[in-house]
LOMAR-85912 format. One record per residue: x, y, z of N, C-alpha, C in turn. Coordinates in pm, whole numbers, padded with zeros to 5 digits, always signed. Layout:
N
XYZXYZXYZ;...
***
This chain:
419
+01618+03591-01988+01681+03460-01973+01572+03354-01952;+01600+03206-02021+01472+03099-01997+01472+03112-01909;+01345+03050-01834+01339+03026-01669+01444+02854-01670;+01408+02845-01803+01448+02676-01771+01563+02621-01832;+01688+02639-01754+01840+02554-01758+01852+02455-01708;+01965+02403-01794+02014+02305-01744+02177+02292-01677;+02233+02209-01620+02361+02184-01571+02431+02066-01645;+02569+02133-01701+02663+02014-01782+02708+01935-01727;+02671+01799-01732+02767+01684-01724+02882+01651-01813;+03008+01688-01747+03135+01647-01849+03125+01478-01884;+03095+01462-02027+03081+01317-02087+03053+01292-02215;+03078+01209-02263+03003+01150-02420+02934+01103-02426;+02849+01046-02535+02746+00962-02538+02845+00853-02561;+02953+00848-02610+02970+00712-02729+02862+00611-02809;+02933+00534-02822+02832+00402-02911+02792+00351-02838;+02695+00200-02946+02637+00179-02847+02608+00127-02672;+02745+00102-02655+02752+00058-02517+02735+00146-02449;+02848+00257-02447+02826+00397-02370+02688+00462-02398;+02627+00432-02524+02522+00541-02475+02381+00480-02354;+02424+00349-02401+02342+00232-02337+02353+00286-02216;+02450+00293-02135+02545+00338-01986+02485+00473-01979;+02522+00538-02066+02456+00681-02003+02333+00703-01986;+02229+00627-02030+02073+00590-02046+02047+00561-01884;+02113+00456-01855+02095+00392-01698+02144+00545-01577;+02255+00581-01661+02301+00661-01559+02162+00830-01573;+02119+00865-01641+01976+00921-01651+01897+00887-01571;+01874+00782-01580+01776+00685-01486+01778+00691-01370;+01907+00692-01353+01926+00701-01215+01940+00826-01112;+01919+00920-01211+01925+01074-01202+01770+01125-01211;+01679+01065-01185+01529+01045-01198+01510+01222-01166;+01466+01266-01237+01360+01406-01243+01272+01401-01257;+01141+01515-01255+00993+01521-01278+01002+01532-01441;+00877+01417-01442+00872+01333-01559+00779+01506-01624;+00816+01477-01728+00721+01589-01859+00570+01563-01784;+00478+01675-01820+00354+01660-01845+00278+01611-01954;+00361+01626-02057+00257+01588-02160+00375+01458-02233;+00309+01362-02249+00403+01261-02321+00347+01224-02444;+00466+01149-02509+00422+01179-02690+00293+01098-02682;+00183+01093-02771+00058+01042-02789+00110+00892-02821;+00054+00800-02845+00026+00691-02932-00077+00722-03089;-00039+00671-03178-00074+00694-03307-00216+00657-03301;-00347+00690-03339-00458+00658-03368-00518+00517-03471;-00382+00484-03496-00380+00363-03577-00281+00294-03548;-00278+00152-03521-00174+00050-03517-00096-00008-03619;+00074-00021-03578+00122-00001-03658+00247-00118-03646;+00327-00145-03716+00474-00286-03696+00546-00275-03749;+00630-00329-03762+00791-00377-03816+00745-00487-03900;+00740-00526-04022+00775-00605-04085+00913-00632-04150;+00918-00770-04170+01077-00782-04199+01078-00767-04292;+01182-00716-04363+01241-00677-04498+01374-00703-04526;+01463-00710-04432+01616-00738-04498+01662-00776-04388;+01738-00935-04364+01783-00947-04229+01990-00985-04289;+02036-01008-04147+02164-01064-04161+02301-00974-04214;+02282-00819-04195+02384-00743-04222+02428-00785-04068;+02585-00675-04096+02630-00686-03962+02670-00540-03956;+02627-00456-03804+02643-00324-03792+02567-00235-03934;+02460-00216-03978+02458-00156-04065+02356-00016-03992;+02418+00099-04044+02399+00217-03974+02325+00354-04068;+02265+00258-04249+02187+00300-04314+02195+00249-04473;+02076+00310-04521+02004+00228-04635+02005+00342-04777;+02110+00320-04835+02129+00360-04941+02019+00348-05082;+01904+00391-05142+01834+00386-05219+01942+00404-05354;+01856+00350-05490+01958+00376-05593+01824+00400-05689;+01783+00527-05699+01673+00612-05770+01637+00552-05867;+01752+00480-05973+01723+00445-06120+01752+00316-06143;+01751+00205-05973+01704+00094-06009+01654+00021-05868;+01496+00037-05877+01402+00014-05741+01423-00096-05713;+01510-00234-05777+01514-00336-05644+01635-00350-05619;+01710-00234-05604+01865-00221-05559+01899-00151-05450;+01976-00165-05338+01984-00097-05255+02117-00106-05238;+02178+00028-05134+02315-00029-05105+02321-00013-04906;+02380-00078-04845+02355-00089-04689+02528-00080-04629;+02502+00028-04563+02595+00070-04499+02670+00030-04361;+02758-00066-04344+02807-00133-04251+02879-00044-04190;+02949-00060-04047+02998+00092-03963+03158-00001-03974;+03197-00090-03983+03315-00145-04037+03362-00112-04158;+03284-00039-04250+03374+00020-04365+03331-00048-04479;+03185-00118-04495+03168-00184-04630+03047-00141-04672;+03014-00121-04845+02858-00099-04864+02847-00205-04933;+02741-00250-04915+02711-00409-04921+02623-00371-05042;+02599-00441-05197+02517-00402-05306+02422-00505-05270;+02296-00496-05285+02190-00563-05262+02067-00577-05357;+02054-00641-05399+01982-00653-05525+01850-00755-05501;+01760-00728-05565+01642-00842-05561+01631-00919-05401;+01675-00839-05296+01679-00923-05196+01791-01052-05162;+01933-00992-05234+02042-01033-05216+02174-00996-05233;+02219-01004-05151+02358-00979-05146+02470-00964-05239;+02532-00924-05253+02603-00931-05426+02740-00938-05343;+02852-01036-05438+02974-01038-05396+03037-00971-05549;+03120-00909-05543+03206-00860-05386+03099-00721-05361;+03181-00719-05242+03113-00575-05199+03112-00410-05303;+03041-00362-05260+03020-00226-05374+03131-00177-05352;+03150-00164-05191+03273-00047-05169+03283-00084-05044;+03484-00119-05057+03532-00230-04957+03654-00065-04868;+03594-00044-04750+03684+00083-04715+03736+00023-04593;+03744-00109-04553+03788-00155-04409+03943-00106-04408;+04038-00105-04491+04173-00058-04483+04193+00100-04476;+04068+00194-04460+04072+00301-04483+03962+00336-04288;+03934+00265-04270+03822+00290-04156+03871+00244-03974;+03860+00348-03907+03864+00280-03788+03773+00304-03717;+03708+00184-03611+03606+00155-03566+03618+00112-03386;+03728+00178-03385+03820+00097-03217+03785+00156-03116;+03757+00291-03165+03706+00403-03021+03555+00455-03003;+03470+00473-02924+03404+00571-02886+03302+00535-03039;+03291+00666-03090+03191+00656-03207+03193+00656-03318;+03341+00546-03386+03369+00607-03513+03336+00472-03626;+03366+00462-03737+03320+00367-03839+03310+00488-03973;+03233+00387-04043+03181+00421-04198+03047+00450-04131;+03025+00597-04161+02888+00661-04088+02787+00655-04210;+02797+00689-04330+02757+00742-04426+02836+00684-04544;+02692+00711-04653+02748+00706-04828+02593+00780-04912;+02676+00810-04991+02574+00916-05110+02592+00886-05239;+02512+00815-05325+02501+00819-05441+02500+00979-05562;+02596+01021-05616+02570+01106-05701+02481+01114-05779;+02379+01160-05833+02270+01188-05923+02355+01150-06041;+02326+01063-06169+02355+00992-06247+02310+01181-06334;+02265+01184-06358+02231+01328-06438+02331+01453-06410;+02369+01429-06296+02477+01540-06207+02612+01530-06331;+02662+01369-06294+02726+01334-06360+02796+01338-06487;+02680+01332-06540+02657+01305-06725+02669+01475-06751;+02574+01540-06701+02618+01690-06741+02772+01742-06720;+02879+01671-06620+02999+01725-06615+03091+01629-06718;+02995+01539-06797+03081+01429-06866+03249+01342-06792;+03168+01314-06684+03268+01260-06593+03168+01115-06543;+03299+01000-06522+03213+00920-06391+03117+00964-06275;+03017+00879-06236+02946+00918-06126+03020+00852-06022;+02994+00905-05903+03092+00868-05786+02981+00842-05708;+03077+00748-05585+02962+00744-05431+03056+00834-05328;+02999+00913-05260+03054+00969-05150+03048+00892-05024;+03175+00897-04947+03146+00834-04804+03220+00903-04687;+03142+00907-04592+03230+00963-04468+03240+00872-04380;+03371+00860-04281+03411+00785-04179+03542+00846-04115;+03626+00729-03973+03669+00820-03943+03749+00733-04006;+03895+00800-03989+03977+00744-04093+04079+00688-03981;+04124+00567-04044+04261+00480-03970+04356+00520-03927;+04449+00558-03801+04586+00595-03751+04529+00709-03765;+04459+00802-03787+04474+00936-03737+04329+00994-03661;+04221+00926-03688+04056+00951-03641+03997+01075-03678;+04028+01115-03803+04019+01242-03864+03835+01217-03942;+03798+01304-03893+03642+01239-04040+03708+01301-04172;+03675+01215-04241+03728+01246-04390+03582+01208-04455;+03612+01275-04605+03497+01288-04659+03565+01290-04810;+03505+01119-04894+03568+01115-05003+03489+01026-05107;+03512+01053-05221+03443+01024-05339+03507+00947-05398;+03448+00841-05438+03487+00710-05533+03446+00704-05665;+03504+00681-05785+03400+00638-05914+03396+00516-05920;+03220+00492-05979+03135+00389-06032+03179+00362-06152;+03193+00222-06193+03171+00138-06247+03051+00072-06301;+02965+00140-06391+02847+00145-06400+02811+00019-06441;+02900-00002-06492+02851-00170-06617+02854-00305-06492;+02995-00261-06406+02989-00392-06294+02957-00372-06133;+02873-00268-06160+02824-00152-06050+02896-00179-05934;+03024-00142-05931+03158-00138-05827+03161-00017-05828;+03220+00028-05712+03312+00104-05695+03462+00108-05679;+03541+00209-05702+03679+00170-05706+03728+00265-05610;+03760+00149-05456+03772+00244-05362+03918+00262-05389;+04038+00232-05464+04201+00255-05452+04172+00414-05548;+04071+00460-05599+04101+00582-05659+03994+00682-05575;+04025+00698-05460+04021+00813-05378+04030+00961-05410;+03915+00998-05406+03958+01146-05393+03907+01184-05271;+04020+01247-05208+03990+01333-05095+03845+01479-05058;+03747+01518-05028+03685+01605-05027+03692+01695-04930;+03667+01619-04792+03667+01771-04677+03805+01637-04561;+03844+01675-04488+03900+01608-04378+03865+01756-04298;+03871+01681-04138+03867+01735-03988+03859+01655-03904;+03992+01701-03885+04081+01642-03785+03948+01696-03603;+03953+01535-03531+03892+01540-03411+03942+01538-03319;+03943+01564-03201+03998+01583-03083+03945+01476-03009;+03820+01417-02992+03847+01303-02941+03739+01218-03041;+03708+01084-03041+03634+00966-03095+03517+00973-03079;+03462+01079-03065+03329+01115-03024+03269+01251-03119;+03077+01187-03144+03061+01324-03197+03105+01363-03384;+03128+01282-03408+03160+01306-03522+03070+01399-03653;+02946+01377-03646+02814+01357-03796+02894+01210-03847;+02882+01323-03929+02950+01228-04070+02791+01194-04153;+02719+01284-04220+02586+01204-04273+02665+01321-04364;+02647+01241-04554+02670+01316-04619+02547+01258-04754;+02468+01343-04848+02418+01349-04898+02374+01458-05008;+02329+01416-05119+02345+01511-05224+02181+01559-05202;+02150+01728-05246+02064+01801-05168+01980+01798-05332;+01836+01835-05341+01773+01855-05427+01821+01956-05540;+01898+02044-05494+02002+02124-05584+02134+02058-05620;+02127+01951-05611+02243+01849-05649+02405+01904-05585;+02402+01990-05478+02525+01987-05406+02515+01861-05318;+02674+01909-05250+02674+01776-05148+02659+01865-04995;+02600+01739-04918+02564+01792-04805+02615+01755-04669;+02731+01784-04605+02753+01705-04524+02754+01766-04396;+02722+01654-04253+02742+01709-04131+02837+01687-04052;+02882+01706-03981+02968+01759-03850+02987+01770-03772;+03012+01679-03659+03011+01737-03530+03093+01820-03481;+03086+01833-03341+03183+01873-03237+03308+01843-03196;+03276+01665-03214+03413+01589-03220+03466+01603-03035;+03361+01640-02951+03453+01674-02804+03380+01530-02727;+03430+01461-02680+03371+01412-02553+03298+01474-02428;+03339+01553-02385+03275+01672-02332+03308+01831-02315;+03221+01881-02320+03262+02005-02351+03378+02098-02293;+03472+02170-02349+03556+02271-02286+03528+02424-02339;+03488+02484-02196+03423+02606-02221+03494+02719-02353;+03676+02708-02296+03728+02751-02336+03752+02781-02520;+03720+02643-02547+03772+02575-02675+03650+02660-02737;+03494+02617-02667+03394+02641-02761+03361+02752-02771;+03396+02854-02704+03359+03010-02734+03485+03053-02838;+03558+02965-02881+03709+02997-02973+03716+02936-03077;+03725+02791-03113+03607+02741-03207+03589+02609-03192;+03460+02634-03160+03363+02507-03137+03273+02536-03255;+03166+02491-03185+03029+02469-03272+02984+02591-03336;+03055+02730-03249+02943+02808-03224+03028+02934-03336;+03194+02880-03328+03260+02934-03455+03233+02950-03586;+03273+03034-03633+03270+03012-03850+03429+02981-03879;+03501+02972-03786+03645+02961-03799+03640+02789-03888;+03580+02675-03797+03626+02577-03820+03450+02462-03878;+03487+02331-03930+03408+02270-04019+03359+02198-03868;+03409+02197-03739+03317+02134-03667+03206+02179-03596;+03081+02118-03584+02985+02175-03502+02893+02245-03612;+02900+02174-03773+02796+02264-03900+02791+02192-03988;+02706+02232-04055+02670+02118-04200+02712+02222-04277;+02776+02127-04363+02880+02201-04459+02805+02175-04621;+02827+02288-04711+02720+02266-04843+02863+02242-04951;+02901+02196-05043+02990+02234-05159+02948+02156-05256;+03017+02212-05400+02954+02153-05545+03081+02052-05544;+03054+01919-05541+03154+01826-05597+03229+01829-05716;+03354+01786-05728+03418+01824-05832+03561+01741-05824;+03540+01560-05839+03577+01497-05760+03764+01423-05905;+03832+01545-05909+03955+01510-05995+04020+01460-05916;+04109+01380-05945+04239+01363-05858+04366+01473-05849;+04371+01566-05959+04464+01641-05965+04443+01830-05934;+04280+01814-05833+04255+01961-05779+04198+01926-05627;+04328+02044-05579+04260+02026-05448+04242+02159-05424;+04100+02196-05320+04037+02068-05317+03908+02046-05389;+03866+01918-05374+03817+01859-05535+03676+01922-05490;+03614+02034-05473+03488+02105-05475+03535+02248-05497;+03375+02300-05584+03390+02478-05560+03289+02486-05422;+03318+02583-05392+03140+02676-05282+03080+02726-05330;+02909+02701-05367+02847+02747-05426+02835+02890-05370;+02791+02957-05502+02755+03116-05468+02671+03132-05395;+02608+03085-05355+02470+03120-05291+02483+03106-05139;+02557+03016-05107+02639+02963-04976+02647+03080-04896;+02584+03070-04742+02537+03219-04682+02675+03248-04677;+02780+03224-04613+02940+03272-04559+03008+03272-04768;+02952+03260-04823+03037+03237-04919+03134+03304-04994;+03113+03435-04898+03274+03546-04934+03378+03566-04859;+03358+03447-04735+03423+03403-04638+03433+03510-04564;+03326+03586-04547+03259+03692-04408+03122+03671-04333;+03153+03655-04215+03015+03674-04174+02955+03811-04146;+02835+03815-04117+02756+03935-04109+02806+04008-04005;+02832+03983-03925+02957+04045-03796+03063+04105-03855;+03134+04084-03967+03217+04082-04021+03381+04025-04004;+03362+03924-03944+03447+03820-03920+03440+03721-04021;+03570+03691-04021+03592+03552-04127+03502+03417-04104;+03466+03355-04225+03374+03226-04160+03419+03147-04299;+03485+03036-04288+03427+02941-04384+03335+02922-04470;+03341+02966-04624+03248+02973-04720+03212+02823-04740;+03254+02720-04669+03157+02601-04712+03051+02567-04650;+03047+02655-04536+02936+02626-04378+02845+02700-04432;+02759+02595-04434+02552+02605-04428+02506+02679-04301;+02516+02601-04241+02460+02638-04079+02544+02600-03982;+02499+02644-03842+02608+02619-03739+02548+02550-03648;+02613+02582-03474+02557+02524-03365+02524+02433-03377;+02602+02325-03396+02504+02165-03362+02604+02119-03279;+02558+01980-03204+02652+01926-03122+02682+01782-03198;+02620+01688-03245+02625+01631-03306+02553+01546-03429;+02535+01610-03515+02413+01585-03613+02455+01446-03690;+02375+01394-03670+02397+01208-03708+02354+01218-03832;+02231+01276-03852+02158+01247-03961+02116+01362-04058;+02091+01352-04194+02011+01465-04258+01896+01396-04325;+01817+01468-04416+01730+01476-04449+01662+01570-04562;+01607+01552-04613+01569+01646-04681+01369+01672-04724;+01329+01793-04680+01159+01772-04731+01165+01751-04896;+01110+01675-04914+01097+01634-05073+01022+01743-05148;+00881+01829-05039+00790+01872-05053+00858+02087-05088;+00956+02054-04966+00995+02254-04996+01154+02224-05013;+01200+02097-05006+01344+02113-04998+01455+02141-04900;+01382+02153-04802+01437+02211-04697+01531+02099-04622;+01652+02111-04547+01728+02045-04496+01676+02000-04384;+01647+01889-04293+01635+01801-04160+01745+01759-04118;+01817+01829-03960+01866+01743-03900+01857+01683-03799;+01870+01593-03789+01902+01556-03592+02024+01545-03534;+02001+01630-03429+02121+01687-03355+02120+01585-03202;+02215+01481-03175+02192+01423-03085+02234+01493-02937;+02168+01461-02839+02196+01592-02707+02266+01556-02620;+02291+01618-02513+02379+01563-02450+02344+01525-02316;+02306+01582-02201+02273+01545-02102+02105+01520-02079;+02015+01646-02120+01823+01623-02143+01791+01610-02225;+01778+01680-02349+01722+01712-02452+01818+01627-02624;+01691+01599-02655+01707+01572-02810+01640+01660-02895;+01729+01706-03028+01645+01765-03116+01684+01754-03245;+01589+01804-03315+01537+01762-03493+01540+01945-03520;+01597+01975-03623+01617+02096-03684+01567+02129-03821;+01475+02209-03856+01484+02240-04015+01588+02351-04005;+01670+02257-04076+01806+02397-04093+01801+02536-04132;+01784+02618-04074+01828+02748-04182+01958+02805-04212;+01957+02833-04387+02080+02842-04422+02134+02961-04325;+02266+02950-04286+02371+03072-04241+02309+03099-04094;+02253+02985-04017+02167+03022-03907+02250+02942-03765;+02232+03005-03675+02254+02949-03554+02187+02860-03465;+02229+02726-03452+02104+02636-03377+02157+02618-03291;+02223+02670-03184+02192+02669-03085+02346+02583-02975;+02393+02498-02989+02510+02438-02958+02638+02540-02944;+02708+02545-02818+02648+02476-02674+02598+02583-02593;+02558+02715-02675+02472+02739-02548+02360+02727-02485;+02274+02655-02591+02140+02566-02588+02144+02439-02582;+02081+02337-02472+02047+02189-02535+01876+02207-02535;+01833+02154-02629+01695+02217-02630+01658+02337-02682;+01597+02383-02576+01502+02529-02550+01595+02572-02431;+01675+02477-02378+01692+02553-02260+01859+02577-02245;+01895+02720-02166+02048+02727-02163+02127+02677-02093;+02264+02612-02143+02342+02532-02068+02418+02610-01965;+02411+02554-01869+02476+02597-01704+02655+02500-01692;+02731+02561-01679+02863+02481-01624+02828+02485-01491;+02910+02340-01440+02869+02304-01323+02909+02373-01200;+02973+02537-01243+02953+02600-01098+02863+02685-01116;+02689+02710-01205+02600+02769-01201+02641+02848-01279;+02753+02881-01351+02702+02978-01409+02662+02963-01623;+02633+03026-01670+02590+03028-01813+02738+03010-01875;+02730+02922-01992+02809+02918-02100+02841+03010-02184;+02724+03075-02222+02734+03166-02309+02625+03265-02249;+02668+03419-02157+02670+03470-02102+02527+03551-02167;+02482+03539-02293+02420+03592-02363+02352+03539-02419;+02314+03383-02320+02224+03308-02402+02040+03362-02372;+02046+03429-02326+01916+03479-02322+01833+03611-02411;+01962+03626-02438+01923+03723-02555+01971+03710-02718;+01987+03574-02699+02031+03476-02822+01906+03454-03000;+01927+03502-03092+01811+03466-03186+01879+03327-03250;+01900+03247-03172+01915+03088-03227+01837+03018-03322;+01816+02969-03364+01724+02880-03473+01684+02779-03345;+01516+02792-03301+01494+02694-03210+01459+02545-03283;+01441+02493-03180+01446+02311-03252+01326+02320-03325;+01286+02265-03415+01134+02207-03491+01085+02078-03375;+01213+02013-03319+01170+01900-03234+01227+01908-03107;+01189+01836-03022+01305+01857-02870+01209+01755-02816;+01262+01676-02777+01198+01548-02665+01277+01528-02564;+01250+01504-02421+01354+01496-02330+01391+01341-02265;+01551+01337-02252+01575+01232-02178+01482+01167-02077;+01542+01048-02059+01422+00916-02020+01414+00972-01828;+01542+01082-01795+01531+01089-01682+01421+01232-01653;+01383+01304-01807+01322+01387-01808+01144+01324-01834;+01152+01249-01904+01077+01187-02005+01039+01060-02000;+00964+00989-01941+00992+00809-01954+00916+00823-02088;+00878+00852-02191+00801+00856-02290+00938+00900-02413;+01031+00944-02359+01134+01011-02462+01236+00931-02490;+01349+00958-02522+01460+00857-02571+01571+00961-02484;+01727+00897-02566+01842+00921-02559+01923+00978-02658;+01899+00915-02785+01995+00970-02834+01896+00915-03000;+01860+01074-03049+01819+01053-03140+01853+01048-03288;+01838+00946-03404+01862+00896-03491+01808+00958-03632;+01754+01045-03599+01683+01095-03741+01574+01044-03822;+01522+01052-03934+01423+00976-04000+01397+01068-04109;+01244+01040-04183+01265+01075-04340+01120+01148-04328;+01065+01223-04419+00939+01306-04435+00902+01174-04506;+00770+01102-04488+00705+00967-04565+00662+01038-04681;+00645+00925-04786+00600+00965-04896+00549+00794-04926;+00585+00722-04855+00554+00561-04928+00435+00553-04892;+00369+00510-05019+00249+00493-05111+00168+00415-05016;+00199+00275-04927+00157+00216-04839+00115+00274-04747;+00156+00415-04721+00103+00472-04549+00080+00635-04629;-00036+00639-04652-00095+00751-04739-00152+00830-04602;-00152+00828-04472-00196+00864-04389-00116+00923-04316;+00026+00898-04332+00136+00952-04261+00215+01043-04354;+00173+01034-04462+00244+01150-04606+00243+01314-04552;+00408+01324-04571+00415+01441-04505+00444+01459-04353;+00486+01381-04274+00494+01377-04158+00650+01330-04141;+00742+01387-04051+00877+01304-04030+00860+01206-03926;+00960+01081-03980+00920+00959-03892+01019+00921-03845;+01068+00934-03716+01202+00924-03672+01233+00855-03556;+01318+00785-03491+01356+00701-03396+01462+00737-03301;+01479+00683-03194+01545+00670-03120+01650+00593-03074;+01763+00547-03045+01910+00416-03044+01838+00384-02943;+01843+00482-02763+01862+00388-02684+01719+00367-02614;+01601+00417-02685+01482+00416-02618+01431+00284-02714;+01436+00305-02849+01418+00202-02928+01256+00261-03019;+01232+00363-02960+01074+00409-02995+01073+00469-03169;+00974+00469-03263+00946+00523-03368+00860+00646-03357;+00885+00778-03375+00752+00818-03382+00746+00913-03522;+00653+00949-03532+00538+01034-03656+00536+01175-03562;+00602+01287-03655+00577+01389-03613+00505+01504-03699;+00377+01580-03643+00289+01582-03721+00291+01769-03709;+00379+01823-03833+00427+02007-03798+00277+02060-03745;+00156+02050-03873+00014+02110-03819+00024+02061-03697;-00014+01977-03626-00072+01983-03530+00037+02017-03376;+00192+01986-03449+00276+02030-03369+00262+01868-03251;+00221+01780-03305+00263+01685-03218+00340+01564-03247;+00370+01484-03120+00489+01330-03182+00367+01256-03161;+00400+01153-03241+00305+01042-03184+00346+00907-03186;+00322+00833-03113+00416+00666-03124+00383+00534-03248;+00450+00523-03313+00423+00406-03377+00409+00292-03383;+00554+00278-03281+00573+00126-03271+00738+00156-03210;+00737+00080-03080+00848+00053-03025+00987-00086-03092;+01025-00033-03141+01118-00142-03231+01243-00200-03151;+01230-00124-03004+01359-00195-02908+01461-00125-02949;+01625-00106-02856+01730-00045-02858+01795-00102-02986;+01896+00005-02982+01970-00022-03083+01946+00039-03285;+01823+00116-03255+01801+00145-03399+01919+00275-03432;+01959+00244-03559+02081+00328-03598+02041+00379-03685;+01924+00421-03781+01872+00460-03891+01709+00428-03928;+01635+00596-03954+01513+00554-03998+01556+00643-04168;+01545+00523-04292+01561+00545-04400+01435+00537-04492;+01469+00588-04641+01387+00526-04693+01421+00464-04782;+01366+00368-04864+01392+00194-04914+01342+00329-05072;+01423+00188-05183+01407+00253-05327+01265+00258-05390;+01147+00215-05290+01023+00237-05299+00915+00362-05233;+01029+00403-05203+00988+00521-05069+00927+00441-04906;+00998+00303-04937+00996+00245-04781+01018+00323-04695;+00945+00345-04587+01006+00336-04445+01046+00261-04371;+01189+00280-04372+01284+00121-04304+01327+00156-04188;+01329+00100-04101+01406+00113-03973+01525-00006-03966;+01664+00088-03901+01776-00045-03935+01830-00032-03813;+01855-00178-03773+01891-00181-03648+02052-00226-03661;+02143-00207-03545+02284-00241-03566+02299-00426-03541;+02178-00460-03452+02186-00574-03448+02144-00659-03567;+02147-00599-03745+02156-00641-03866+02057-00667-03884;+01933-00631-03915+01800-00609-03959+01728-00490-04034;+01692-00489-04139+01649-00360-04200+01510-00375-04176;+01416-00333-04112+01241-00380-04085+01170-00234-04140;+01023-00289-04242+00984-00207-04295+00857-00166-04203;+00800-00040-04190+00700+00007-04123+00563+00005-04177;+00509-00112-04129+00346-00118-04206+00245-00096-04122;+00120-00031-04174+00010-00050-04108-00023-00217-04060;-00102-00206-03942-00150-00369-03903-00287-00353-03994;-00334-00464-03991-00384-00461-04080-00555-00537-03939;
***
């Protein structure tokens, strides 16, 4: 068994107010700070502006096959088309009659451009995928629109449905969906709990193959109106005979499991490999290279370390003899950490041409610490870039292989060397 647990606080993070609140309430829960805190970068580094005046935008849609186009993802339900450094009316894709945004952590989380080649080989429209939670019921749904290539719209009244899961409370959702270098779609998942119930999660939670919450889910799009439902599961898909290796039933669309709430994905450009960030709950934040059909750890891990219910004893009775998929990343709360964050946001492996020094490194942020950092696998360390202040909701990359950081307070700022 670790030497080193932790004890559950029944709670959510929520948005940004609540997580703001739970930051202070950390704070105020002051522990012995880490020994080693993330470095500062060996080179100085900033925010330059690049796109101001969205409202709530929670990420930065690239469009591969035309570099001064972008599309920007508002958490009210709109993707805003952006062109040459402007705004385009009407909007790409207008989902406010389809989106609710009233509770806890929900909105238009996500959108995915289909590979225009994907497309053309099924001799069908190309679609945009989007996840959010959905209106009168707070279900994450997960659905595909076709493009309009000539008046580059989308036509959100022709809906096709892809995954729905239904949440238990407004919290926790994922919702990051994206098409993978093998041109499936990729989407994540939360937990969907405000705080944890022991009961639920040893039955199916995170840690289940029963259900789509608490895993990033893989399927081949296949977006008709008249098949449901509108995907196959690829063969290759670890559960994909809908057994697990235990030999229990599991959902042939589940990639991987154990997460608590994965905001973000990613992908290495370099091996392909999946990135997530899994936001934590009471100490620990962490960043995952996924392995397919693998266990990371949720809830009987936050971190490295095993979760305790608050009368001492273990969650999962067997977390010490657990082969979990450990984090690639783990940084600890600000009450662990004054050098660490709260609630982490994800980021991208660099490749932009401008920062030839950081190529190959994931560059990822924090909401309520506000910090950027460069994480470097050789050497196994974080290092600081540049503090960009609370509130960052997305580290993307721009149709140049920018590194953008987007804040909810409507700013997209690009990451440059000082010069």
């Amino acid at each position: 068994m670790p030497a080193a647990q932790r004890s559950l606080a029944r709670r959510g993070a929520g948005a940004a107010a609540l997580i703001a609140v739970a930051a202070m309430a950390a704070l105020a829960a002051a522990s012995v700070p880490l020994a080693t805190p993330s470095r500062p970068a060996p080179r100085a580094y900033a925010l330059a502006p690049w796109f101001d005046g969205l409202r709530l935008p929670v990420a930065v849609v690239a469009v591969p096959d035309h570099p001064d186009r972008w599309l920007a993802v508002q958490l009210e339900g709109l993707l805003i088309d952006v062109r040459d450094g402007v705004p385009r009316e009407p909007p790409f894709l207008d989902l406010r009659h389809r989106v609710t945004g009233l509770e806890g952590e929900q909105g238009l989380f996500s959108a995915a451009l289909e590979p225009r080649d994907r497309a053309l080989a099924r001799d069908r429209a190309r679609h945009v995928v989007a996840a959010f939670s959905e209106r009168d019921t707070g279900d994450l749904v997960v659905a595909a629109y076709p493009i309009d290539e000539a008046a580059w719209l989308a036509d959100g009244t022709a809906e096709v449905e892809v995954l729905r899961v239904p949440m238990p409370d407004p919290f926790h959702h994922g919702g990051f969906v994206r098409f993978g270098p093998d041109g499936q779609l990729f989407a994540t998942i939360g937990d969907g709990s405000a705080a944890i119930d022991p009961a639920v999660e040893r039955s199916g939670g995170a840690a289940s193959l029963s259900v789509w919450r608490g895993k990033v889910v893989r399927v081949e799009l296949l977006p008709t109106a008249d098949r449901a439902p509108a995907y196959l599961v690829p063969a290759d898909n670890p559960f994909a005979s809908g057994r697990a290796a235990t030999g229990g039933a599991a959902r042939p669309e589940i990639w991987a499991y154990g997460f608590r709430n994965p905001w973000k994905l990613t992908f290495d450009p370099a091996t392909g490999e999946a990135i997530v960030a899994d936001v934590g709950a009471d100490r620990w934040e962490e960043v995952h290279r996924v392995v397919p059909g693998g266990d990371h750890g949720w809830p009987a891990r936050e971190g490295r370390e095993c979760v305790l219910l608050p009368d001492g004893t273990l969650l999962d009775p067997t977390c010490g003899e657990r082969a979990d998929v450990a984090p690639w990343i783990a940084y600890g709360h600000l009450a662990l950490d004054p050098d660490g964050g709260q609630a982490v946001v994800g980021g991208v492996v660099v490749r932009d041409p401008q920062l030839p020094e950081l190529a190959g490194r994931y560059v990822f942020g924090d909401f309520v610490s506000g910090r950027v950092w460069a994480y470097d696998p050789v050497a196994d360390r974080r290092e600081l870039l540049v503090d960009a202040g609370p509130g960052i909701s997305a580290v993307d990359e721009g149709p140049r292989g920018e590194v953008l950081v987007v804040t909810l307070a409507g700013s997209v700022r690009r990451l440059v060397r000082e010069r």
